[in-house]
PASEBA-1860 file (N, C-alpha, C; in nm, 3 decimals):
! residues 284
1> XXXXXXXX> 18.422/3.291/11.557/18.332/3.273/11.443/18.199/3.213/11.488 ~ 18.220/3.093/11.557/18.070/3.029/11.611/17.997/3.128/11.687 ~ 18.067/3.237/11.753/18.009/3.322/11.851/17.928/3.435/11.809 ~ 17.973/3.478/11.705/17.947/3.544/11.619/17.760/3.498/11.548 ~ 17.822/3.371/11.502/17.714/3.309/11.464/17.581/3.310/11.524 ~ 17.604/3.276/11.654/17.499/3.239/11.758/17.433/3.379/11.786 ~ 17.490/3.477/11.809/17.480/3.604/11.850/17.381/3.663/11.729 ~ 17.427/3.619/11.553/17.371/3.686/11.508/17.258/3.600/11.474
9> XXXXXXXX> 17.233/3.472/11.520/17.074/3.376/11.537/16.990/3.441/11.622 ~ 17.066/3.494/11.739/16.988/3.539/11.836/16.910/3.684/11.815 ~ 16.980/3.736/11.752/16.917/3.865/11.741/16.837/3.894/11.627 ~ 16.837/3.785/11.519/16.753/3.765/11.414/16.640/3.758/11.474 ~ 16.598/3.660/11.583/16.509/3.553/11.612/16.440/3.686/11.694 ~ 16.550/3.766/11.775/16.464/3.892/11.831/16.391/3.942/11.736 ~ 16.477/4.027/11.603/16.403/4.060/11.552/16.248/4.052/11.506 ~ 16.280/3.877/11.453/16.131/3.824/11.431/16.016/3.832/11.523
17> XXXXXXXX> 16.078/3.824/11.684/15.969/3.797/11.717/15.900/3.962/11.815 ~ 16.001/4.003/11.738/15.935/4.169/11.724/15.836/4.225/11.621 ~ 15.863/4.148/11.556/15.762/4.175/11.392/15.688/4.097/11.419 ~ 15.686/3.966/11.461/15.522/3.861/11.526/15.473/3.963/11.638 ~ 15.509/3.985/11.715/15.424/4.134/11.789/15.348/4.214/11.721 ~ 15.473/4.305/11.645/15.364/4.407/11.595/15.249/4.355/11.493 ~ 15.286/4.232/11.423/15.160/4.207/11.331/15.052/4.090/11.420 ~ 15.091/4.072/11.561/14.979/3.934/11.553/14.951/3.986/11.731
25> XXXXXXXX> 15.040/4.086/11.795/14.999/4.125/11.921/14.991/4.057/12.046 ~ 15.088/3.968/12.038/15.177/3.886/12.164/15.302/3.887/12.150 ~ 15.389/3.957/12.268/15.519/3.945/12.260/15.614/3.803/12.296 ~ 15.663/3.775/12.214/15.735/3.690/12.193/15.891/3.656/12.226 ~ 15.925/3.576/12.281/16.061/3.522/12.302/16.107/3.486/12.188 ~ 16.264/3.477/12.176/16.304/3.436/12.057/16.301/3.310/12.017 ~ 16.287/3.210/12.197/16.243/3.063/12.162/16.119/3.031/12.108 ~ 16.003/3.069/12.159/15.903/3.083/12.137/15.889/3.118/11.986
33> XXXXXXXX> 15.979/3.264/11.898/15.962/3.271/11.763/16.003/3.168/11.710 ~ 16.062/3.070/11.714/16.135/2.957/11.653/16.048/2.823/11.666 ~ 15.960/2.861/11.790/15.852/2.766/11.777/15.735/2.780/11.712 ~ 15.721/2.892/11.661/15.618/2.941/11.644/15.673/2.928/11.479 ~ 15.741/2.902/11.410/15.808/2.895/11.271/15.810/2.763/11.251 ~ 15.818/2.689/11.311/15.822/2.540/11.378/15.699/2.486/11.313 ~ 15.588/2.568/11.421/15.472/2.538/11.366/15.373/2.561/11.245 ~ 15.457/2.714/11.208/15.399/2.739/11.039/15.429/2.642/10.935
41> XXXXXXXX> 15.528/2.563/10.960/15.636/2.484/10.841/15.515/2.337/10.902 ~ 15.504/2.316/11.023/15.402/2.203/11.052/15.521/2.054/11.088 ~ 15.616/2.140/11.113/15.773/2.031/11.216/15.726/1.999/11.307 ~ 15.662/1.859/11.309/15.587/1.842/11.451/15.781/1.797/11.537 ~ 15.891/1.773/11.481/15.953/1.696/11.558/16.043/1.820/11.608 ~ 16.067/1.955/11.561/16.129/2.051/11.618/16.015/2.116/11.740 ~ 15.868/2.069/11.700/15.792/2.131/11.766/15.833/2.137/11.955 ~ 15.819/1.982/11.889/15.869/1.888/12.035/15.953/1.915/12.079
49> XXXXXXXX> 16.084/1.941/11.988/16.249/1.946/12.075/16.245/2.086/12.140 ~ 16.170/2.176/12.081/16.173/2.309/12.179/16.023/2.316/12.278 ~ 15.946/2.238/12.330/15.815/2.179/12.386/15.923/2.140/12.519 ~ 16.044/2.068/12.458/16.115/1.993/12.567/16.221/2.076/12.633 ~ 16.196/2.163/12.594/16.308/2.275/12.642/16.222/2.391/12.727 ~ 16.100/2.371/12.717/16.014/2.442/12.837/15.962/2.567/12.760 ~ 15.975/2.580/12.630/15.919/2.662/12.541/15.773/2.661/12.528 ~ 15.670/2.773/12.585/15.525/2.766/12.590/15.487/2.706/12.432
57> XXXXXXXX> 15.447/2.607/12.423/15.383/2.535/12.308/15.202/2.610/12.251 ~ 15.195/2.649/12.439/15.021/2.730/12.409/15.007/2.889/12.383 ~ 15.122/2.941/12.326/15.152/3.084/12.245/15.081/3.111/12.113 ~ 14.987/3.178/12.172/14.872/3.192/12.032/14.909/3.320/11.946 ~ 14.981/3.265/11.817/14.996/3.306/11.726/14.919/3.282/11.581 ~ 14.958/3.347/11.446/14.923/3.321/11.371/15.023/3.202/11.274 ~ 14.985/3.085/11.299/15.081/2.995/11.241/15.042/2.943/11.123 ~ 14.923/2.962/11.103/14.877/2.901/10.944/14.910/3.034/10.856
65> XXXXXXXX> 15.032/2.951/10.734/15.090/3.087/10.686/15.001/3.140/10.575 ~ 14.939/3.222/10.534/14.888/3.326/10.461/14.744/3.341/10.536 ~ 14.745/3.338/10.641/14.619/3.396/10.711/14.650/3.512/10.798 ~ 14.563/3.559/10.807/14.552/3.704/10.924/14.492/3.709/11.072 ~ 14.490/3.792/11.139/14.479/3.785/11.251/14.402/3.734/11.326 ~ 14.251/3.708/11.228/14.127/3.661/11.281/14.155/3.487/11.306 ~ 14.246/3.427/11.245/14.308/3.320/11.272/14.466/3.284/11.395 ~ 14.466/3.343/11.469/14.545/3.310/11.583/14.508/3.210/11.655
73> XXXXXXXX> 14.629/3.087/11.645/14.597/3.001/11.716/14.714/2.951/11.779 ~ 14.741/2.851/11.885/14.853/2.802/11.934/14.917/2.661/11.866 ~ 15.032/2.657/11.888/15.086/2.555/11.803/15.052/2.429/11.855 ~ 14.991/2.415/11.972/14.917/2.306/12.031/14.801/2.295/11.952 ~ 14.732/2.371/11.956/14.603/2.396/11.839/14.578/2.341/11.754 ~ 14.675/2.358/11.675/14.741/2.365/11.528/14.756/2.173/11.515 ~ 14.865/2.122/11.613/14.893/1.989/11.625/14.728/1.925/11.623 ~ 14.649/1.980/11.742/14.518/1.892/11.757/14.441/1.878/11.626
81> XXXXXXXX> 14.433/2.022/11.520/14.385/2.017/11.402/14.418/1.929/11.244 ~ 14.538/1.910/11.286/14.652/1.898/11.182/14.749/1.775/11.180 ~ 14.731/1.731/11.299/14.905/1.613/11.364/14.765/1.491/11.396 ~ 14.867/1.417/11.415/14.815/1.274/11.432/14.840/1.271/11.607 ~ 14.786/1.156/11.617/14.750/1.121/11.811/14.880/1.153/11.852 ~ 14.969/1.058/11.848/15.113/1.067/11.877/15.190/1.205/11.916 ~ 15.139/1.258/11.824/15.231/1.405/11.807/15.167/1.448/11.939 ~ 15.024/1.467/11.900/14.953/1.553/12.016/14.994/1.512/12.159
89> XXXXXXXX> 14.996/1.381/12.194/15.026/1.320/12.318/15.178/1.332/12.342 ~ 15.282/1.318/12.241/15.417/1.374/12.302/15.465/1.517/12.288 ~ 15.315/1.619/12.205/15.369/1.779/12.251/15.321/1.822/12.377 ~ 15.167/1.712/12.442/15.140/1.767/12.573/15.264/1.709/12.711 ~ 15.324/1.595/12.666/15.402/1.525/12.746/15.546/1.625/12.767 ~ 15.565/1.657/12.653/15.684/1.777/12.624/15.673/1.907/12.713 ~ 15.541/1.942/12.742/15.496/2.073/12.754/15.521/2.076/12.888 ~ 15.468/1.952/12.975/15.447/1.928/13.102/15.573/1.859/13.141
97> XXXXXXXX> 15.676/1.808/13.084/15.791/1.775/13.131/15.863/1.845/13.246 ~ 15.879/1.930/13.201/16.016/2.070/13.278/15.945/2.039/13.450 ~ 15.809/2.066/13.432/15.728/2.088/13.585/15.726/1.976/13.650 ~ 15.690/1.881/13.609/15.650/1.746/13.636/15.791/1.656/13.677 ~ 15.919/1.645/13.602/16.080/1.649/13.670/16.125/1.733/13.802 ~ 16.093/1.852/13.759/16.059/1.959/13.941/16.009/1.890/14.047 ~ 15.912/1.856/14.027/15.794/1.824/14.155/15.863/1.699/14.182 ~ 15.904/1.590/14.084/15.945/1.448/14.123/16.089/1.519/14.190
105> XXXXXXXX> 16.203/1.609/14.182/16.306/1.597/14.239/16.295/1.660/14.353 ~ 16.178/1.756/14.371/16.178/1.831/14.521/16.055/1.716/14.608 ~ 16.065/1.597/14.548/15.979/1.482/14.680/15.894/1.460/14.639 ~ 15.796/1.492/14.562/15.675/1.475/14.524/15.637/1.321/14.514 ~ 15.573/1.277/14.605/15.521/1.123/14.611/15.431/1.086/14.498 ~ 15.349/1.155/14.424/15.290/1.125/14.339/15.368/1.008/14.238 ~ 15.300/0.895/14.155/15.329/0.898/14.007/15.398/0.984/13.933 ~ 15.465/0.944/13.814/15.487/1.027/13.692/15.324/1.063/13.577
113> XXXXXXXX> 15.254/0.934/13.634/15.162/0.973/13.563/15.048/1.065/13.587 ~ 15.047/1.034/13.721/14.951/1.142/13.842/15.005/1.232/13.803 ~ 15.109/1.292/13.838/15.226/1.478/13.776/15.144/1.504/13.648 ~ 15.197/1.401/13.560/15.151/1.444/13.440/14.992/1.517/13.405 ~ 14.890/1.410/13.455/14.759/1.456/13.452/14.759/1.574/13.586 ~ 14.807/1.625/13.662/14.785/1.751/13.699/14.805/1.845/13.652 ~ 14.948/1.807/13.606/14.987/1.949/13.515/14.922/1.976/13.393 ~ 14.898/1.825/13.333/14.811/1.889/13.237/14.695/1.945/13.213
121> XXXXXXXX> 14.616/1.897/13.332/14.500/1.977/13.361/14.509/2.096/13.421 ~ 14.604/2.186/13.421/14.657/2.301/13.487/14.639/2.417/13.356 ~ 14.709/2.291/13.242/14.714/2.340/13.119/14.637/2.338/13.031 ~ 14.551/2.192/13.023/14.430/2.263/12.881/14.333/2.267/12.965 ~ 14.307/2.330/13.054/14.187/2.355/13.130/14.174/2.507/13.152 ~ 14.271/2.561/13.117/14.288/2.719/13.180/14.223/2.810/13.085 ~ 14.153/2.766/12.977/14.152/2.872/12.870/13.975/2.838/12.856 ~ 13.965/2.971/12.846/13.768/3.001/12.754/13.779/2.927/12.645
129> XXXXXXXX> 13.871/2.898/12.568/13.822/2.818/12.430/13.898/2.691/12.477 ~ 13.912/2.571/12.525/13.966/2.458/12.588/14.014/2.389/12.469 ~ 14.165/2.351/12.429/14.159/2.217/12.328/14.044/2.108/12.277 ~ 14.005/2.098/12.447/13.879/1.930/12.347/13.803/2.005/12.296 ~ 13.759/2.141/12.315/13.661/2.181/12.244/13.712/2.178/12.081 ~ 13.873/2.226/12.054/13.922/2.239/11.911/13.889/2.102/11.863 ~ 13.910/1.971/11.895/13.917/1.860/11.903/13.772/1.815/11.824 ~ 13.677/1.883/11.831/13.537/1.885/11.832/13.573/1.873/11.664
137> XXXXXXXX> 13.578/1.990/11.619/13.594/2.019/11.421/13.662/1.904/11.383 ~ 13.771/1.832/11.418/13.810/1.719/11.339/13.792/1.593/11.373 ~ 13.703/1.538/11.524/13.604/1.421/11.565/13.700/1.301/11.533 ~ 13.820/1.303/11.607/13.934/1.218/11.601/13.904/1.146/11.757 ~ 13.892/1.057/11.729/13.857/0.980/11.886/13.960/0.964/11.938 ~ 14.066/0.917/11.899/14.205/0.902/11.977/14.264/1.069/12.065 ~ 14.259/1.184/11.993/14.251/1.271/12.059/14.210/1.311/12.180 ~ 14.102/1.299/12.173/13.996/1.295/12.266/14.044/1.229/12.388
145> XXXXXXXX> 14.051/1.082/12.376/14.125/0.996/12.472/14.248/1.010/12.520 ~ 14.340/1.106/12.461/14.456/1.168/12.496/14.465/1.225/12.609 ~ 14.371/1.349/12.508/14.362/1.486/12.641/14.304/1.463/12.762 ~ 14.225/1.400/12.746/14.167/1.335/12.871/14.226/1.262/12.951 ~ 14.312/1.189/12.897/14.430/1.102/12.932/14.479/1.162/13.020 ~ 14.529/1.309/12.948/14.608/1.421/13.065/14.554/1.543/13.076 ~ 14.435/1.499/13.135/14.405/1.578/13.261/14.309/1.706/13.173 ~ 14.266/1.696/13.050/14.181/1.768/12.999/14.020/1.700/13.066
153> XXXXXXXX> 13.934/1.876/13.081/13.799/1.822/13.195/13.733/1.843/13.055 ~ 13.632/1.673/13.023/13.568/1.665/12.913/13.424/1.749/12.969 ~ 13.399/1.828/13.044/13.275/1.909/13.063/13.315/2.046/13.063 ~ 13.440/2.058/13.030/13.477/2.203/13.026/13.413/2.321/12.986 ~ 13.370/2.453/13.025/13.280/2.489/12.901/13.379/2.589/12.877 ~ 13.311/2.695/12.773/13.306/2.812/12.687/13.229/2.906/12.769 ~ 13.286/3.082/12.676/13.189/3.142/12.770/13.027/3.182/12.708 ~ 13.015/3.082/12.654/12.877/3.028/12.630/12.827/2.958/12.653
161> XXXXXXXX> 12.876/2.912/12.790/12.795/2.768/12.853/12.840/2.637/12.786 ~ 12.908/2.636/12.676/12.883/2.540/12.620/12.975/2.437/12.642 ~ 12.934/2.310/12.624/13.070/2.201/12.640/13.121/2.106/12.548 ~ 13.229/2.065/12.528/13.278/2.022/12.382/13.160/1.912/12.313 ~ 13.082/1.859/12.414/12.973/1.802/12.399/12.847/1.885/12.311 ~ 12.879/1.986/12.340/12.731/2.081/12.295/12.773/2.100/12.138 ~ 12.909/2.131/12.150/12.942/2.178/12.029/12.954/2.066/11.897 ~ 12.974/1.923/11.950/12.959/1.841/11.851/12.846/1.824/11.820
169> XXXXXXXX> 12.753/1.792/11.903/12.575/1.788/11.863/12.560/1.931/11.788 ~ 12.563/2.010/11.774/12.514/2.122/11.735/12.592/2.122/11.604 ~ 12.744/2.078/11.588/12.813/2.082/11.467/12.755/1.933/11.387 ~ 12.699/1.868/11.429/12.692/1.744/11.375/12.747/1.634/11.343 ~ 12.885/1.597/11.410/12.962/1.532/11.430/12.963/1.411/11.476 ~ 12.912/1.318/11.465/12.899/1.215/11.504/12.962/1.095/11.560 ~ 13.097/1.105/11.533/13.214/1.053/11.578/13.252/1.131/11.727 ~ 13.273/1.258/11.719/13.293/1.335/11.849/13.161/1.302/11.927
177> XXXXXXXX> 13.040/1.283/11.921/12.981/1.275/11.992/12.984/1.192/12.078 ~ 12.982/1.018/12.003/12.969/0.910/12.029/13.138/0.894/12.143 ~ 13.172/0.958/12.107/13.350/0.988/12.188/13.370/1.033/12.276 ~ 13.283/1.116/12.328/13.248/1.224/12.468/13.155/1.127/12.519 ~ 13.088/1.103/12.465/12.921/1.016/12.566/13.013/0.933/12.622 ~ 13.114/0.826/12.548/13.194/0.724/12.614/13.287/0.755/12.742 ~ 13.343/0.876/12.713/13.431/1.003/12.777/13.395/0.985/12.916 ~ 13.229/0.956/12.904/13.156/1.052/13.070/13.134/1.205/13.037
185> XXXXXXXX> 13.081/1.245/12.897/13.095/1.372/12.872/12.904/1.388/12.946 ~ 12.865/1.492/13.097/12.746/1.543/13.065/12.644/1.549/13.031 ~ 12.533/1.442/13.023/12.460/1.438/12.912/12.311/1.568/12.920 ~ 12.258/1.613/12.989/12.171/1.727/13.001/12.211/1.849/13.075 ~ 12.320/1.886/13.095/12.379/2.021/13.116/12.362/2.114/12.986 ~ 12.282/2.206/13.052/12.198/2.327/12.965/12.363/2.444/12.938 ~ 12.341/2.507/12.851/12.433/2.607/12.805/12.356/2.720/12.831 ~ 12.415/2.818/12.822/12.363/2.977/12.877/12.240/3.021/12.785
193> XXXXXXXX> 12.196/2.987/12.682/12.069/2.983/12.593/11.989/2.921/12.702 ~ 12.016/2.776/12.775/11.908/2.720/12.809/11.903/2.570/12.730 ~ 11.998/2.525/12.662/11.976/2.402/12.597/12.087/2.317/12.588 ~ 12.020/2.146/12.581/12.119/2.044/12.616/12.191/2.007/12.478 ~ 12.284/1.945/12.525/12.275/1.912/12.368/12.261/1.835/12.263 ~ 12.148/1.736/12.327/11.996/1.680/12.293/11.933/1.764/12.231 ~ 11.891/1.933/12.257/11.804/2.017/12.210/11.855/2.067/12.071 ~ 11.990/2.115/12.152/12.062/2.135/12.014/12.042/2.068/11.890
201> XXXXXXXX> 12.083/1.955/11.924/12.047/1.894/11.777/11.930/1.847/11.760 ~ 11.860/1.832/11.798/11.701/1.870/11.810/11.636/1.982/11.749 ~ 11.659/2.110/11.735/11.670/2.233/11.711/11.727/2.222/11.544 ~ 11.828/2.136/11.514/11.876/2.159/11.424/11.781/2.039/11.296 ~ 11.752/2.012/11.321/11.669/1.891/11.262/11.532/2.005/11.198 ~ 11.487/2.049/11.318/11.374/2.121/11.334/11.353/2.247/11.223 ~ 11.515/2.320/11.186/11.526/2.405/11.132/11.558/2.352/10.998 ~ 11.602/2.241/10.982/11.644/2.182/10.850/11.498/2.153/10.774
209> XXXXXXXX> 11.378/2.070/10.846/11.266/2.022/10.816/11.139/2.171/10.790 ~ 11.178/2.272/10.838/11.119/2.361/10.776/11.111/2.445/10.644 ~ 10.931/2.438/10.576/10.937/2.489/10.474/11.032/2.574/10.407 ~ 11.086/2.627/10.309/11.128/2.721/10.296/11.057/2.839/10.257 ~ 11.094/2.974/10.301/10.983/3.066/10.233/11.070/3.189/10.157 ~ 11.171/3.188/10.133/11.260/3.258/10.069/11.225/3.242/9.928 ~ 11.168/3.308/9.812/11.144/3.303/9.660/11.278/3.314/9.578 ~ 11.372/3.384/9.658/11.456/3.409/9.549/11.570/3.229/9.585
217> XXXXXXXX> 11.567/3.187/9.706/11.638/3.106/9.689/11.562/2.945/9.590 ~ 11.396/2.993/9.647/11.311/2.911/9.537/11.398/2.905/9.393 ~ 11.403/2.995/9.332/11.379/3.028/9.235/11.549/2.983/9.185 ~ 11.659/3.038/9.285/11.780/2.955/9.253/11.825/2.842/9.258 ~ 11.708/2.741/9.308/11.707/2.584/9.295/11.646/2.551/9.190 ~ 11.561/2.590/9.047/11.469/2.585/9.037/11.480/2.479/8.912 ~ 11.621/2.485/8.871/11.683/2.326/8.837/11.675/2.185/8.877 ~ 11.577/2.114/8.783/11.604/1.971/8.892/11.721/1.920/8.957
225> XXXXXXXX> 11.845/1.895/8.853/11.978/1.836/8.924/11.992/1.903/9.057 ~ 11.961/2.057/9.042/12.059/2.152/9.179/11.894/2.095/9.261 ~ 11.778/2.119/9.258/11.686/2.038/9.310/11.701/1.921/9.399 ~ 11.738/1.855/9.304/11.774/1.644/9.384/11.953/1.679/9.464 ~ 11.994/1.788/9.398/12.158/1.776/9.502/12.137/1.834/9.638 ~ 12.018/1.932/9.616/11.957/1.981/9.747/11.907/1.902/9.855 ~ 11.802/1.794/9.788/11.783/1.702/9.854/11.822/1.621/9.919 ~ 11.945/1.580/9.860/11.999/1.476/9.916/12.122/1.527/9.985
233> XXXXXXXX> 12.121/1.639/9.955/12.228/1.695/10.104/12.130/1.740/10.202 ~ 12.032/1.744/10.208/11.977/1.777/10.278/11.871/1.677/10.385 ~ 11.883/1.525/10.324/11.866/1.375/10.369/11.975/1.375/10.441 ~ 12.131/1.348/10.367/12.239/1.344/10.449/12.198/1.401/10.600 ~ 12.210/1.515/10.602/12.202/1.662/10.685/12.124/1.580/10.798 ~ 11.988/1.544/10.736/11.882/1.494/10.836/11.943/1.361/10.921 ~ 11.974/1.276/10.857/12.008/1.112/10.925/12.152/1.199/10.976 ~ 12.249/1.221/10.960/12.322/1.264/11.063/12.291/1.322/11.186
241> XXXXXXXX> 12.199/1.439/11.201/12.157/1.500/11.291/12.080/1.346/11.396 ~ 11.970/1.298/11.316/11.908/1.192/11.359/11.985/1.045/11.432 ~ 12.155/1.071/11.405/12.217/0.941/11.450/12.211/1.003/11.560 ~ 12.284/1.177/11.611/12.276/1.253/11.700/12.221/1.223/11.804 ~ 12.116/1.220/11.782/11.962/1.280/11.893/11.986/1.096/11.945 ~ 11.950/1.029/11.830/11.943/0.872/11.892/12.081/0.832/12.036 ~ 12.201/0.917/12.003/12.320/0.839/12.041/12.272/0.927/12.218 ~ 12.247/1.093/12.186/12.216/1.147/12.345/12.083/1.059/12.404
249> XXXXXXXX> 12.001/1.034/12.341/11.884/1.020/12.424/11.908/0.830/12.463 ~ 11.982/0.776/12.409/12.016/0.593/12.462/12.089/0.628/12.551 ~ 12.181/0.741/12.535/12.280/0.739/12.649/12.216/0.773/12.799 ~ 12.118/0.899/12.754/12.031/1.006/12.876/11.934/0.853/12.937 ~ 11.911/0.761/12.828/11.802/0.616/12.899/11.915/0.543/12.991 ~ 11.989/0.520/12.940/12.110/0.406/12.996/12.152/0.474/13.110 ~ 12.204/0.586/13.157/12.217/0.675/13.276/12.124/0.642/13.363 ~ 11.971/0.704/13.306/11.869/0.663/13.416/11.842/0.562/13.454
257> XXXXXXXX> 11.849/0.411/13.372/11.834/0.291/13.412/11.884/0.261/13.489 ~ 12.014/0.273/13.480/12.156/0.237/13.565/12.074/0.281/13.714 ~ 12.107/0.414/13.704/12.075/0.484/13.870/11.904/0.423/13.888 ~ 11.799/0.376/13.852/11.698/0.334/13.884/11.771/0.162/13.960 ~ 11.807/0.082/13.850/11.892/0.002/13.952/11.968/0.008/14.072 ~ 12.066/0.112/14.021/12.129/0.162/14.190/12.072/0.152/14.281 ~ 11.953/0.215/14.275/11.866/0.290/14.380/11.749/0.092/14.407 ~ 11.732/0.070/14.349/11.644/-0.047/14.380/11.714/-0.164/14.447
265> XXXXXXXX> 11.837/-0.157/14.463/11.943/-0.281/14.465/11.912/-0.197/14.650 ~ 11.981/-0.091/14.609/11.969/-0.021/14.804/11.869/-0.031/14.866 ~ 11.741/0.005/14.795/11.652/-0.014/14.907/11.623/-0.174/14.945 ~ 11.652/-0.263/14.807/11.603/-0.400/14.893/11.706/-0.472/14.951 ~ 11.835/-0.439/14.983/11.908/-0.431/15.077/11.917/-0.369/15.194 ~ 11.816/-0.266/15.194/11.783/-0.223/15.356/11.691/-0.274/15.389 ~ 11.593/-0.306/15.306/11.454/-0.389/15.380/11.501/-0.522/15.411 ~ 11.549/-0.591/15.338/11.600/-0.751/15.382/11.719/-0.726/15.495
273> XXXXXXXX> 11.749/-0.618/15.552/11.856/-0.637/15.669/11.831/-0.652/15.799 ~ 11.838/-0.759/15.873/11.800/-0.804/15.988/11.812/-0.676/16.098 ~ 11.689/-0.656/16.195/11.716/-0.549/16.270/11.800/-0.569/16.385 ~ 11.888/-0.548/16.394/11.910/-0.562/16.564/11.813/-0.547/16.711 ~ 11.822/-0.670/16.760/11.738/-0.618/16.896/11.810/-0.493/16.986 ~ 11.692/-0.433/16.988/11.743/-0.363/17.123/11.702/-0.366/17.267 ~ 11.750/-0.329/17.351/11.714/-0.343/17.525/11.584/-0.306/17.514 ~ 11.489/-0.272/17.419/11.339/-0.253/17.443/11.313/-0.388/17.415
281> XXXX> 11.367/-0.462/17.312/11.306/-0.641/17.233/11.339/-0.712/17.329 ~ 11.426/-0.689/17.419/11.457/-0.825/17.495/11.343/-0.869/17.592 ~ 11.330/-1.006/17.629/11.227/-1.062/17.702/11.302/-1.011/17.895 ~ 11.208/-0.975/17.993/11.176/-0.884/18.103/11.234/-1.024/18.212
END
């Protein structure tokens, strides 16, 4: 009877994750479908128990249920968007387990914690769209400090040059920003446009503060209330962007100061260093 049972779990779970194929276009294990159900329901604690069983956690599916394909994401994803620090830090710990037990039983001198940040940088480092970049839309600082924790590279880019840094200045985020600058995130690395992301939000200020010349949208403000709600989302808009620009350009000063010190401490430590005589100084 139990055998029976199991047999007909198993071939359900095939089934399903034959039908997650044909509708979402990654073939799927039956563990993997069960994680991936895991993550539609938003079970961060089954997430984990099959995370710990060596089940790819970074299987990009469609897990947010009534969306379509243009939304595929991984149930790691999903956690960074959705789960609290904890979760995120024991589904990457889960993920990297299986490998990281390997390496410690075949000798590996390293740490558990060294293992850990390799492997995990093996893992959210491998992809064009990188976690810290997801990390960016919900400007959770503890996140941030996670992934980084293990082994996520906070200069990672996109294949737009860009780095989770660019993308918070440019999204306006101000919490993620101030979170990366602390990070050691980059501060004037240009993106494939050509801009830092200083400019970026620079740029965005620039485009906010311009006239408008559109009549018909004239004309659909043309209400005071929708008028003053304009405004003042559009003040908001400004002093956010403006905390922006302030937080890159103290940071881009504080960088240079620093290394202007560096550099002044060395040279008047080579000038004040006694020369040695040599067989030319000595008296004949």
């Amino acid at each position: 009877m139990f055998g029976s049972l199991v047999y007909y779990l198993s071939v359900t779970l095939l089934i399903v994750s034959l039908w997650l194929t044909e509708c979402h276009g990654q073939v799927l294990s039956p563990d993997e479908a069960a994680l991936v159900f895991a993550a539609r329901k938003q079970n961060w604690d089954e997430m984990i128990a099959h995370a710990k069983k060596g089940v790819n956690v970074d299987v990009e599916q469609n897990v947010i249920p009534g969306s379509d394909r243009s939304y595929l994401i991984s149930p790691l994803k999903l956690a960074i968007n959705e789960a609290d620090a904890k979760v995120v830090e024991e589904l990457i710990n889960a993920g990297v387990e299986n490998k990281v037990n390997q390496r410690i039983k075949s000798g590996d001198k390293g740490t558990k914690e060294e293992l850990i940040k390799e492997e995990g940088a093996k893992w959210l480092n491998r992809k064009e769209d990188f976690p810290i970049s997801d990390a960016v839309f919900r400007g959770d600082e503890d996140i941030f400090k996670i992934l980084v924790k293990h082994g996520a590279d906070v200069n990672a880019h996109n294949t737009h040059g860009q780095s989770a840094l660019h993308k918070a200045a440019e999204k306006g985020n101000v919490v993620a920003v101030k979170a990366l600058i602390d990070l050691g995130a980059e501060l004037e690395e240009k993106d494939k446009d050509g801009f830092t992301p200083l400019e970026l939000a620079e740029n965005k200020i620039k485009a906010a503060e311009e006239p408008k010349k559109d009549p018909a949208k004239e004309l659909a403000v043309s209400k005071i209330k929708a008028i003053e709600q304009e405004k003042k989302a559009y003040q908001e808009f400004v002093d956010v962007m403006n905390m922006i620009v302030d937080l890159l350009r103290n940071a881009i000063k504080d960088k240079k100061s620093r290394k202007q010190a560096a550099d002044a401490a060395r040279t008047y430590t080579h000038s004040n260093t006694p020369r040695t005589k040599g067989l030319r100084d000595l008296p004949i």
